[in-house]
TORDOKE-188540 format. One record per residue (C-alpha): residue in three letters; x, y, z. Coordinates in steps of 0.5 Angstrom, whole numbers, padded with zeros to 4 digits, always signed. Layout:
alaXYZ/...
END
This chain:
unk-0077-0117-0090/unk-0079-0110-0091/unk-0087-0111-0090/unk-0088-0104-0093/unk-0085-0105-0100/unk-0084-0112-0101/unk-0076-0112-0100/unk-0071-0117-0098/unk-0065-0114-0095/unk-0059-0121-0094/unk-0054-0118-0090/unk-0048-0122-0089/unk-0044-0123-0082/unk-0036-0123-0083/unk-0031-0124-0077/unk-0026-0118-0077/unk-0019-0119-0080/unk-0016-0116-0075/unk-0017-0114-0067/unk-0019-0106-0068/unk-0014-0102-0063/unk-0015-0100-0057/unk-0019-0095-0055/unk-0015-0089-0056/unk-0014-0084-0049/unk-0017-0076-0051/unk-0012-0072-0054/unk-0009-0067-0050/unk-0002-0064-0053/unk+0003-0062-0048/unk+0003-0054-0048/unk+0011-0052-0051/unk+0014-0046-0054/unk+0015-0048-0061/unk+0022-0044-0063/unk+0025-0050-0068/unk+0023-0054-0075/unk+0016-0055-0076/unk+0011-0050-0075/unk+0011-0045-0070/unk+0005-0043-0064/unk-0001-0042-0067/unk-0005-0035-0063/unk-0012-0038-0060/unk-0016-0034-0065/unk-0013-0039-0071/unk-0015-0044-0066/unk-0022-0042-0065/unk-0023-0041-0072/unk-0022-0049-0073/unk-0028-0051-0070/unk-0032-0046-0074/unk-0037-0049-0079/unk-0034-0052-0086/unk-0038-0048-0092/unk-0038-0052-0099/unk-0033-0049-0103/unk-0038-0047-0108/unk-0042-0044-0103/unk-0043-0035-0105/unk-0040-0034-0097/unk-0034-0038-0099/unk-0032-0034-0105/unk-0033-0028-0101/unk-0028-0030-0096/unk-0023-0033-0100/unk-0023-0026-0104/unk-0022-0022-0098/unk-0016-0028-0097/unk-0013-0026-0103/unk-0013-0019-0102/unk-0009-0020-0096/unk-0004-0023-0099/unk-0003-0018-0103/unk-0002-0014-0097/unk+0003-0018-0094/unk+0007-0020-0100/unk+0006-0013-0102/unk+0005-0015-0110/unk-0002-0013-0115/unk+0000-0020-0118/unk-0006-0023-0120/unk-0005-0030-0119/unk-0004-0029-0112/unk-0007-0034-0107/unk-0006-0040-0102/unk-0004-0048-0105/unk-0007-0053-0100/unk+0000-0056-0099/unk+0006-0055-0095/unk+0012-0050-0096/unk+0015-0056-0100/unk+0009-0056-0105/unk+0010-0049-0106/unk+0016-0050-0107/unk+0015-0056-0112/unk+0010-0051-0115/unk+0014-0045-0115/unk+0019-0048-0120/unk+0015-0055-0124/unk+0010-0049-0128/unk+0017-0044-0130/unk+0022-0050-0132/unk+0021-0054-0138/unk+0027-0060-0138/unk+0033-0059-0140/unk+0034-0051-0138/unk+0039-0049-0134/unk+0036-0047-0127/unk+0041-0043-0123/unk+0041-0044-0114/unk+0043-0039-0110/unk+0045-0043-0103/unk+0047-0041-0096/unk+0044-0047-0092/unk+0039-0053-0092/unk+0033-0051-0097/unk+0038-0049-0103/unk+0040-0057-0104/unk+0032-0058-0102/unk+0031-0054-0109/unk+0036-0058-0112/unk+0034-0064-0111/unk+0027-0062-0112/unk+0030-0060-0119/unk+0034-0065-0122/unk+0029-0069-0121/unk+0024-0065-0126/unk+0031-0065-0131/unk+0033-0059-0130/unk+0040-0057-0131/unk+0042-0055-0124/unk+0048-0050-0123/unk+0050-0048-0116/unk+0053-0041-0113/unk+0054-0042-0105/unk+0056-0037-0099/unk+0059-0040-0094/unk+0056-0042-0087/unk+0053-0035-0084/unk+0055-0031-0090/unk+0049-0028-0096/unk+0051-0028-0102/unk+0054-0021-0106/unk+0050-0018-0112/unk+0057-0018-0115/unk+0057-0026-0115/unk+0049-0026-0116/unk+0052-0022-0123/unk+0058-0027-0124/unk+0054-0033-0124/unk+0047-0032-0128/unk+0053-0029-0134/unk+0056-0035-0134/unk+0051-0040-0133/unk+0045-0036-0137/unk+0039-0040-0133/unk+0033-0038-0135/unk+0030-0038-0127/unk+0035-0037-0121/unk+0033-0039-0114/unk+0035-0036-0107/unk+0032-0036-0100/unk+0030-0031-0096/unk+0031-0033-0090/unk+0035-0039-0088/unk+0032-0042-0082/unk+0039-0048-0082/unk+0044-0041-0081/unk+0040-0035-0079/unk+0041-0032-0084/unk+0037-0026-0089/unk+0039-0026-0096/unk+0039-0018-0098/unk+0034-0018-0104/unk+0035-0011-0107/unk+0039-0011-0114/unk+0036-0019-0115/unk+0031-0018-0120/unk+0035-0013-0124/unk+0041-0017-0125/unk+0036-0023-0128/unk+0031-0019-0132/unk+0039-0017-0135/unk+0040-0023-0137/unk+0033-0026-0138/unk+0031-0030-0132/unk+0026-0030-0127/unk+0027-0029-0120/unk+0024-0035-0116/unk+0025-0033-0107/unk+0022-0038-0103/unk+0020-0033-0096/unk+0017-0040-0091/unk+0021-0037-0086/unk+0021-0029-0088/unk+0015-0027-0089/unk+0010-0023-0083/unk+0017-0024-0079/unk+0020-0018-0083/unk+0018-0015-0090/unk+0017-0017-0096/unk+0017-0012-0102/unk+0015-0018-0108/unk+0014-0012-0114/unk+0019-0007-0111/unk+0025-0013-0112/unk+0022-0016-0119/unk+0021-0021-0116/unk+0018-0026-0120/unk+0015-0032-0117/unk+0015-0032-0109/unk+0011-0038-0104/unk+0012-0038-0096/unk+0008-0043-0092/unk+0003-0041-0087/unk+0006-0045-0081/unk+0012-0040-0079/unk+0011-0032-0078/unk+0004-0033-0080/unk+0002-0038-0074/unk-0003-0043-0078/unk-0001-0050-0078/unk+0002-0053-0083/unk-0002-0055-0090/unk-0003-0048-0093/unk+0002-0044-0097/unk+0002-0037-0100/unk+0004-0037-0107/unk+0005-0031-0112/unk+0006-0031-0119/unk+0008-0025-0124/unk+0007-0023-0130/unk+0014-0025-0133/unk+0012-0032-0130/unk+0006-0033-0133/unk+0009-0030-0140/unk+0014-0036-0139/unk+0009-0042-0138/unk+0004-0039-0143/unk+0009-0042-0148/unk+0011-0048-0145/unk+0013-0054-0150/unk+0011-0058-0145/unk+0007-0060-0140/unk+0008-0058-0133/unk+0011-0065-0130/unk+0006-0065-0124/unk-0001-0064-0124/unk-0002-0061-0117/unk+0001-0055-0120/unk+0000-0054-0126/unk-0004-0048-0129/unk-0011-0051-0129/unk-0011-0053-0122/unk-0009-0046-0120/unk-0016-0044-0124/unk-0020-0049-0120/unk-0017-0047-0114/unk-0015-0039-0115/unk-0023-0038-0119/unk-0027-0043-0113/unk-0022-0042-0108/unk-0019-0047-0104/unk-0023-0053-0101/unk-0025-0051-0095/unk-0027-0045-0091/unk-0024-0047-0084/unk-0017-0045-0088/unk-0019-0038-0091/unk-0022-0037-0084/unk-0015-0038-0080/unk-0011-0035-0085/unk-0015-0028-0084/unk-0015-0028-0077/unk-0007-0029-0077/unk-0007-0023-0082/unk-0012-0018-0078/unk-0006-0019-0073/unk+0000-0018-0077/unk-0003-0012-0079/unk-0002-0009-0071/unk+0004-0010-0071/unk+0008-0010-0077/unk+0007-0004-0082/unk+0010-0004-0090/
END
């Protein structure tokens, strides 16, 4: 009984349902050289920055600093596209993001496959219901501008996919030539750069690219969780007119208003992203 206020507080014992687990032993990762799948090393400065103070994303502080992320992203993508900015997803939800907003089902999507990730896309698309076509290269091989060519004449996608890096094969896709061969035929030019991108140029506006992601966990040496994501003029043409709505709310336009206009959701990302761009602009020049 609470003397000062006159109130009665009852409160109810229970026994646990459960016996809670062991007290768990402090973490401490074994150092490694982090050259396989998953996410590369981190530089130390990006792991300082996550122990930095979390800001609300509200906050003035905040939308100053995802400003100057934003801007930087630009850079590294080499792009004056507006809607630039970082999803708080992994590179497989970029990848869903890059293709959910541009296709509508029931269009013909073009893949152009020369390892793993071109099936990855695949099954990303046959379940959103697009039509799905194919042109592959062999293990190690790019494909040519001349199959790029055949292959959009035949199949008249309204977007073709390609990978820029291909991690499964060691392969760099050449992108020069790509983004006029589509917009000759009327389709986006969607190129996923998870890989690629702060290893080795990417020229967005220069190829007509028309919607570009990566994920910060490679080159760029954050860890997993954010990803890059660009989309150009063309691109939000196509989604302006859309018929029907984007399948997935995580990546429909509205979200990218709230998380491009707000910026994110927490500042320790936009902190890690800008020091690992302040050292890539040391070593790299575009």
């Amino acid at each position: 009984i609470n003397a000062e206020y006159g109130i009665q507080i009852l409160i109810e014992y229970h026994e646990p349902l459960l016996p809670p687990p062991a007290h768990p032993k402090a973490l401490c990762p074994p150092p490694a050289v982090l050259l396989g799948p998953g996410p590369a090393n981190i530089h130390p400065r990006v792991s300082q920055a996550l122990a930095l103070n979390i800001v609300g994303h509200m906050h003035p502080y905040f939308t100053s600093v995802m400003d100057e992320i934003q801007a930087q992203l630009r850079y590294v993508l080499q792009t004056t596209n507006e809607y630039t900015f970082l999803l708080t997803a992994t590179g497989s939800g970029a990848m869903e993001a890059s293709v959910a907003n541009v296709l509508e089902p029931g269009e013909t999507f073009l893949i152009a496959s020369i390892g793993y990730w071109g099936p990855r896309m695949q099954n990303v698309a046959t379940r959103l219901g697009y039509k799905v076509e194919i042109v592959a290269a062999e293990p190690g091989e790019v494909i040519t501008l001349e199959q790029l060519k055949k292959a959009v004449q035949e199949h008249k996608p309204q977007a073709v996919f390609v990978v820029h890096g291909e991690s499964s094969v060691g392969v760099c896709q050449p992108l020069e030539g790509w983004g006029d061969v589509c917009r000759e035929n009327g389709s986006l030019l969607i190129v996923d750069t998870v890989v690629s991108l702060g290893g080795i140029p990417v020229y967005t506006d220069a190829w007509k690219i028309d919607v570009v992601y990566s994920g910060g966990q490679k080159c760029l040496g954050c860890p997993p969780g954010v990803s890059p994501i660009s989309f150009g003029p063309r691109a939000l043409e196509k989604i302006k007119n859309r018929k029907t709505k984007v399948s997935s709310f995580f990546s429909m336009p509205s979200s990218w208003e709230s998380i491009g206009l707000r910026k994110l959701q927490e500042l320790i990302i936009t902190l890690l992203v800008s020091t690992c761009f302040m050292q890539l602009e040391k070593h790299f020049s575009f």
